[in-house]
C-alpha positions in Angstrom: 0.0 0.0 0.0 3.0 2.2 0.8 4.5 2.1 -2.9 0.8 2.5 -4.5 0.8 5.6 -1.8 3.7 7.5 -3.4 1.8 7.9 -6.7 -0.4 10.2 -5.0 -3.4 7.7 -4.7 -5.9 7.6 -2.2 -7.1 4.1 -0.4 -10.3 3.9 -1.8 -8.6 4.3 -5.0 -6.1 1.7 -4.7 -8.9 -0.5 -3.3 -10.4 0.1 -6.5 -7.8 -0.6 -8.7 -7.1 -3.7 -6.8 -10.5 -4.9 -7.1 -10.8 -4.0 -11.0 -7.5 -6.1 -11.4 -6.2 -8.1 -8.1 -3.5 -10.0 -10.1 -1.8 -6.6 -10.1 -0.7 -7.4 -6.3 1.3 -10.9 -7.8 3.8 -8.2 -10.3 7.1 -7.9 -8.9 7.5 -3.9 -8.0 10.4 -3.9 -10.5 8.2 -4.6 -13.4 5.7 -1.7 -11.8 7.8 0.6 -11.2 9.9 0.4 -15.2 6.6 0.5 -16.5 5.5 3.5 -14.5 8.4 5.0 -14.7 8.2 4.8 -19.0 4.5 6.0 -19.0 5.7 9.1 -16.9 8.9 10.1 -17.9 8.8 9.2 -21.3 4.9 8.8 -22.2 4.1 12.1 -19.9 1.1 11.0 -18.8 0.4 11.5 -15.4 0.5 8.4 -12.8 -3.2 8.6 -11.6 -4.6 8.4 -15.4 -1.7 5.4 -16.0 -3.5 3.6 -12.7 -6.7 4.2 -14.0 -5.3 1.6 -16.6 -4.4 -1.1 -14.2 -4.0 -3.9 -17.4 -1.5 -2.1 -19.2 1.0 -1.2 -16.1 1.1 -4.9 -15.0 0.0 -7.0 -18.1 1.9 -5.4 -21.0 5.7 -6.2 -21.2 7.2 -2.8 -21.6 10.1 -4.5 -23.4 8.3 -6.6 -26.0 4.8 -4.6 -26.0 4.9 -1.0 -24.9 8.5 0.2 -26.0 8.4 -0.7 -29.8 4.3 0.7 -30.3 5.3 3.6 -29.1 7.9 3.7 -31.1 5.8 2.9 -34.1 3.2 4.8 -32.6 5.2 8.1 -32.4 6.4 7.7 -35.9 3.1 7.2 -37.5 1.7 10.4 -35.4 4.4 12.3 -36.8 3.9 11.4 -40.2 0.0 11.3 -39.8 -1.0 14.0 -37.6 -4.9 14.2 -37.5 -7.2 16.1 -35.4 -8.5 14.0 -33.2 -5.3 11.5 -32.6 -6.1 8.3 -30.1 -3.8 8.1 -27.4 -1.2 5.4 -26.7 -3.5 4.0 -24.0 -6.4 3.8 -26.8 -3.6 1.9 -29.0 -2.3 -0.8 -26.2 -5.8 -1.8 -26.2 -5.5 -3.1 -29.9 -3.9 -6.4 -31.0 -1.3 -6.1 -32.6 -2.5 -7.3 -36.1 -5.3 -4.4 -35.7 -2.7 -2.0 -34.7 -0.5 -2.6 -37.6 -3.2 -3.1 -40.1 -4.5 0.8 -38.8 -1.4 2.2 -39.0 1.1 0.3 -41.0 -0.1 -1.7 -43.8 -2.3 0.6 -45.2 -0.2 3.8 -44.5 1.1 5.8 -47.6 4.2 5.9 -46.0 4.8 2.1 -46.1 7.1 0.4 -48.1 
């Protein structure tokens, strides 16, 4: 509860995102803290919205998952911009085949 604490979070919002997602309790704090650390420093989001997300933070493997669709992500944004661009969150949420099938196959920018 102390480490959850120092993101700012209250107890009935840990409580809550312990109940949305209790196997969040079984990832080592290592693995939490890397992948809060990325969405954070990196990402800029702030920790509360990241928690509000409690899948991503402890499902997601920031090495094989999170660090190379951002990557991609970033890229295509930069290429793409639009008006009303989804946010990395929104994008974690797709498979990968959807992800790269939105953004990749079909770009003009492929080759």
């Amino acid at each position: 509860m102390k480490y959850w604490a120092t993101f700012g979070l209250l107890e009935d919002e840990m409580k809550d995102i312990f109940r949305r997602n209790p196997y969040i309790l079984n990832d080592s704090m290592d693995k939490l803290q890397k992948n809060m650390d990325f969405f954070m420093h990196t990402v800029g989001l702030p920790a509360k919205f990241v928690l509000s997300y409690p899948n991503l933070v402890s499902h997601c493997s920031l090495e094989c998952r999170i660090k190379p669709l951002h990557k991609v992500w970033s890229a295509v944004s930069a290429m793409q911009p639009s008006k009303h661009p989804r946010s990395l969150i929104k994008e974690l949420k797709l498979s990968e085949r959807r992800f790269l099938e939105e953004h990749v196959y079909y770009s003009p920018h492929a080759t």
